[in-house]
N, C-alpha and C positions, 0 to 999 in steps of 0.2 A: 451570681455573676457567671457570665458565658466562659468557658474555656475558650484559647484562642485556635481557630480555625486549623487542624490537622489533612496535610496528604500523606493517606496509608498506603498508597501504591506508588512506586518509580521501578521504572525501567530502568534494566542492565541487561545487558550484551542483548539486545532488541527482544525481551522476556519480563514480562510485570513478575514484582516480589510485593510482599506487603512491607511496604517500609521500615527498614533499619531490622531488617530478619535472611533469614536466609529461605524465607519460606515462599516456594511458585505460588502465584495465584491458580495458576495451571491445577494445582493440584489441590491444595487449603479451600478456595473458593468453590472446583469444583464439589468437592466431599460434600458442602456444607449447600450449596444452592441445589446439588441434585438430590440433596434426602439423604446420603448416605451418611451422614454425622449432623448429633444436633450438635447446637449450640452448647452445649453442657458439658456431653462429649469432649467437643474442641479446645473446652477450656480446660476440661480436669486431663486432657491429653497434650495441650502444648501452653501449660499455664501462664508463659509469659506473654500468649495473646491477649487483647482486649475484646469485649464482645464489640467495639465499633470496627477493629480491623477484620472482624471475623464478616462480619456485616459487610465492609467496604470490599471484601475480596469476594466475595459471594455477588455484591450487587457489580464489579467488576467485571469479573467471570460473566454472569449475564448480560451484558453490555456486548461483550463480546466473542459470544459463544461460537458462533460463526470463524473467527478468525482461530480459535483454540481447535475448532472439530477440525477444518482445512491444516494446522500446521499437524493434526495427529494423522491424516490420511498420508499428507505429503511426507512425513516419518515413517509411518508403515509401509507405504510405498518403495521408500528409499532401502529402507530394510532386504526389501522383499527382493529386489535389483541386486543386490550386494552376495545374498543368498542364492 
């Protein structure tokens, strides 16, 4: 029998989380889509993940890599102004 159908990402304060954690995709997704943590890693380091939220925030992040690179320019930028 199927489990019934999970959304592992919602948006808060205009920033994806993986659902019902406090964890960015910003950050969980990137580690794990760009190579820097495997799957195994992610789990024996933040055990109350699943490998599908691990998966959903990784295949997230890729989706929308573009809009994560631009909010990291437009922060560094802003940084840099401030400085």
């Amino acid at each position: 029998m199927f489990k019934e159908p999970t959304t592992y990402i919602e948006i808060r304060d205009d920033k994806p989380y993986i659902a019902m954690t406090g964890y960015k995709v910003a950050v969980m997704g990137a580690m794990f889509a760009e190579g820097r943590a495997s799957l195994e890693w992610m789990l024996e380091h933040y055990p109350n993940l699943t490998p599908a939220q691990v998966y959903a925030a990784a295949a997230y992040y890729s989706d929308n890599i573009e809009t994560f690179l631009q909010r990291e320019i437009d922060a560094n930028r802003l940084m840099l102004e401030v400085n």
